[in-house]
C-alpha angles and dihedrals in degrees: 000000000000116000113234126169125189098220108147095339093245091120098049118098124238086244090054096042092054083046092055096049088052092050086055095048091050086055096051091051096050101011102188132072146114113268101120085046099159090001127139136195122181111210116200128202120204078168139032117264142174114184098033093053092039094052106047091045092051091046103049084045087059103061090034100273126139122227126211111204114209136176116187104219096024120044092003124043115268116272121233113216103177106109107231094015121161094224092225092136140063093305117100105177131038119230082237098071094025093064092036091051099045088044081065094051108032135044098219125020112201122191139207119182130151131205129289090223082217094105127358096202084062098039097056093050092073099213093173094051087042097051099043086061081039096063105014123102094202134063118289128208125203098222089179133324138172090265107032140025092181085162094057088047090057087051096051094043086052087049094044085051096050086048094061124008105262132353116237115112093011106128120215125197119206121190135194130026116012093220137137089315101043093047089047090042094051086039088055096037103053092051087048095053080259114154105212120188114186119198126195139122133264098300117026098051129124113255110243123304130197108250083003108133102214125202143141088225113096092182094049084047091056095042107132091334121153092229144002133215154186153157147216113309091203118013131172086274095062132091104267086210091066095044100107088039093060099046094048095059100034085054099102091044089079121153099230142147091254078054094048093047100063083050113083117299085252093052131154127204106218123192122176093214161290097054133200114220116220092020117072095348123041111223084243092065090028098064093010132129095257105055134088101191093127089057092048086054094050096042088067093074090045091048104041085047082063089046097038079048100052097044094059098047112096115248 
């Protein structure tokens, strides 16, 4: 069996990719089988989460699948990552001996960890998630990190797919701030013949992408586009001290129907959740008519059931 792992989709290929996005559809048309039959995956929170957990266990329960829940620190002992440490702190156990020793129990180990917010150059850089794919011997799966959500960006292109028959040549705009979402969403776009135009302002913007379109114009960002996104401006990850700051600069980045309108006359709003309403989406666009936010929600378990699937299939 070949080891793969799905940690940012860069080294998926467009053919899997499309495969992966019909596997998901066929789930979602007949969303129980037995395709995970004695198998194991082993997900492990470094954060609290409630569509993410909900989803893959669901998921791997599903397809007959059984799903571990750990939290380092809470229900599991805390993980070391420093290579050479001395272990004379809070941590128990080395990520060394944690991703050897579940590779012996499970057939599949999936991560979410969120930054520090100690040092950014450190926290983009995604060591746990790293490390796990580094001593595993079994696939590994990103469920979220500071840098990647490989997992939400197969869930908006499924959902993108659904909206509108096929995806090349379709144009998304996504406003605010280009963080962990927007850098998965323009990675798997542009594999996929997506056009992805990311506005924000000086600051908060995505570093280049290939295929990425980059601008501090969210209406020009919008302009004609087949759907427009966008996620939290402050959420329970980010560094309360910078709160106000954020939102004041993010203010004039809102998902509304002025913002919509200059987007094609078909087009979707799309948020990854948990929304706040009032901040970067108004309620109208939120719960409105023209979104398909709760099918994009829905689509992560169908789609993580294709990935959770083709990880396990020998190659």
């Amino acid at each position: 069996m070949t080891l793969r792992h799905f940690i940012t989709t860069q080294d998926f290929s467009r053919a899997e990719i499309d495969a992966l996005l019909e596997q998901a559809a066929a789930f979602k048309r007949s969303p129980r089988g037995q395709q995970l039959a004695g198998k194991s995956i082993a997900l492990m929170f470094f954060n609290p989460s409630m569509r993410t957990r909900t989803s893959f266990e669901l998921g791997a329960f599903h397809l007959g699948g059984h799903a571990i829940v750990l939290s380092p620190g809470k229900d599991a002992w805390p993980i070391e990552f420093d290579v050479g440490s001395v272990m004379d702190g809070d941590t128990e156990e080395h990520i060394a001996e944690v991703a050897r020793v579940l590779s012996r129990y499970v057939d599949l180990i999936a991560v979410r960890a969120f930054p520090k917010f100690q040092d950014w150059a450190v926290d983009r850089q995604d060591t746990v998630i790293k490390a796990f794919a580094q001593y595993a011997t079994v696939p590994v799966i990103n469920m979220l990190t500071a840098g990647h959500h490989p997992c939400q960006a197969l869930a908006d292109l499924m959902t993108l797919r659904e909206a509108f028959g096929e995806l090349e040549g379709l144009t998304v705009a996504y406003v605010g701030d280009g963080n962990n979402v927007a850098r998965s969403l323009a990675v798997l776009g542009a594999l996929a013949g997506v056009t992805v135009r990311v506005a924000a302002p000086d600051g908060y913007q995505l570093e280049p992408v290939a295929g990425a379109v980059l601008t501090d114009d969210p209406r020009a960002a919008a302009d004609g586009a087949d759907a427009v996104y966008t996620d939290v401006w402050v959420s329970m990850s980010d560094d309360p001290e910078t709160a106000a700051q954020r939102r004041e600069a993010l203010a004039s980045y809102r998902l509304d129907d002025a913002l919509l309108d200059a987007a094609a006359p078909t087009a979707i709003a799309l948020h990854c959740l948990p929304a706040h309403p009032g901040e970067e989406i108004t309620a109208e666009v939120l719960y409105g008519r023209r979104q398909r936010i709760w099918d994009q929600a829905e689509n992560r378990r169908h789609a993580q059931k294709a990935l959770l699937e083709l990880l396990v299939t020998p190659a």
